[in-house]
C-alpha positions, 0 to 999 in steps of 0.5 A: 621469409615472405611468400614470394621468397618462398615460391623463388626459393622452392623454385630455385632447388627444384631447377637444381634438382635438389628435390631428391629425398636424399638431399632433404634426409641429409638436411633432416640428419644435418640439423638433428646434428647440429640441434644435439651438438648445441648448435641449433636451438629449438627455435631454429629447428621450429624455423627449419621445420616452417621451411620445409613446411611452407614449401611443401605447402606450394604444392597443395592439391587442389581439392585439399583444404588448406588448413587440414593439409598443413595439419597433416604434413605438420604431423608428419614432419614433427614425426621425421625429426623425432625419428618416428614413423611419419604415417601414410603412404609416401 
């Protein structure tokens, strides 16, 4: 997915309302589900993953250093699929 389509995307679920913790825990839990099950391979998740990634990524604060900003939420969403405690505040 380019970026234009990303940013139309991210958009689009944001105007649905879609942005809501419980929709991206459901979406997390979905594809843990379907990886274990065998239905998604690990380059789908790695692919789901760059999704969340690279929408959250939209919204950078202007102060943060890109590189180091995807770094950390990189950490963070690698700790959300492994079940483990993401760090920092949220």
């Amino acid at each position: 997915m380019d970026s234009r389509e990303g940013k139309h995307l991210h958009d689009m679920v944001g105007l649905l309302g879609l942005r809501a913790q419980a929709t991206a825990v459901g979406l997390v839990q979905l594809a843990k589900e379907l990886h274990k099950a065998g239905v998604l391979s690990e380059e789908a998740i790695a692919r789901i993953k760059a999704a969340i990634l690279n929408d959250i990524a939209l919204s950078r604060p202007r102060g943060r250093q890109k590189d180091e900003y995807e770094r950390e939420l990189r950490k963070r969403l690698e700790a959300v699929f492994a079940d483990e405690d993401a760090g920092g505040s949220p």
